[in-house]
Each structure stands twice: as C-alpha cells, then as structure tokens.
C-alpha positions in Angstrom: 25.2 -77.3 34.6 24.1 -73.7 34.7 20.9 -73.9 32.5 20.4 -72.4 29.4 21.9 -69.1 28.3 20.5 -66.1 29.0 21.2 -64.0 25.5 19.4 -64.6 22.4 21.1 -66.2 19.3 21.8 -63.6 16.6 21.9 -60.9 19.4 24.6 -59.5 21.1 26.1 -61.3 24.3 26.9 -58.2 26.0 26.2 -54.4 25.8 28.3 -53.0 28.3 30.7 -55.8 30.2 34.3 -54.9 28.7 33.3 -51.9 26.9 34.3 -49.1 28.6 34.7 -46.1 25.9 32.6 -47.8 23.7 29.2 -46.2 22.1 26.0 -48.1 24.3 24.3 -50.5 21.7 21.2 -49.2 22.1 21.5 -45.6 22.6 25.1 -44.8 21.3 26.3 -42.7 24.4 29.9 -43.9 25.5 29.9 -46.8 28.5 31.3 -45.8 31.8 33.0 -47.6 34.7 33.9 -47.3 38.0 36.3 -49.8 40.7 33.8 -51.2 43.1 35.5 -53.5 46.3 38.1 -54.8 43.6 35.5 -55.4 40.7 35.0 -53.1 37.5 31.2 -52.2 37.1 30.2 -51.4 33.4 27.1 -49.2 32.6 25.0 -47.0 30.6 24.8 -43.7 32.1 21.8 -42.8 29.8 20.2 -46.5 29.9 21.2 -47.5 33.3 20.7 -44.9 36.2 
C-alpha cells in the first residue's frame, strides 16, 4: 500500500506529465520536454524554472 493519493478530488491529477504541447493549467504557456538518461521530463517553463 502506497498511502493515500497525493491529488485532490475534483482537481486535476496532472498538470504537466503527458502533456507536452499542451497549454500549462495554471498559466496557459505550452508544456515542454526534454530526454533525460532514457526518461521524458515534463515542465512548465514559466511555472517551473
């Protein structure tokens, strides 16, 4: 069991993860990635710096 989820009900689950392209939930500007060691990072680049 890993606990409790950590996203609120009604809200949600993700903002960025698997949106690549897509306008940021919170501030609308389109979500970037980039290939880290084999993974795909998702981010903000005017929420998250």
């Amino acid at each position: 069991d890993r606990g409790a989820p950590s996203y609120r009900e009604g809200r949600p689950r993700t903002y960025v993860y698997r949106r690549a392209g897509d306008p940021c939930r919170v501030c609308a500007t389109p979500i970037r990635t980039v290939e880290m060691e084999g993974r795909t990072l998702f981010w903000c680049p005017s929420c998250q710096s």
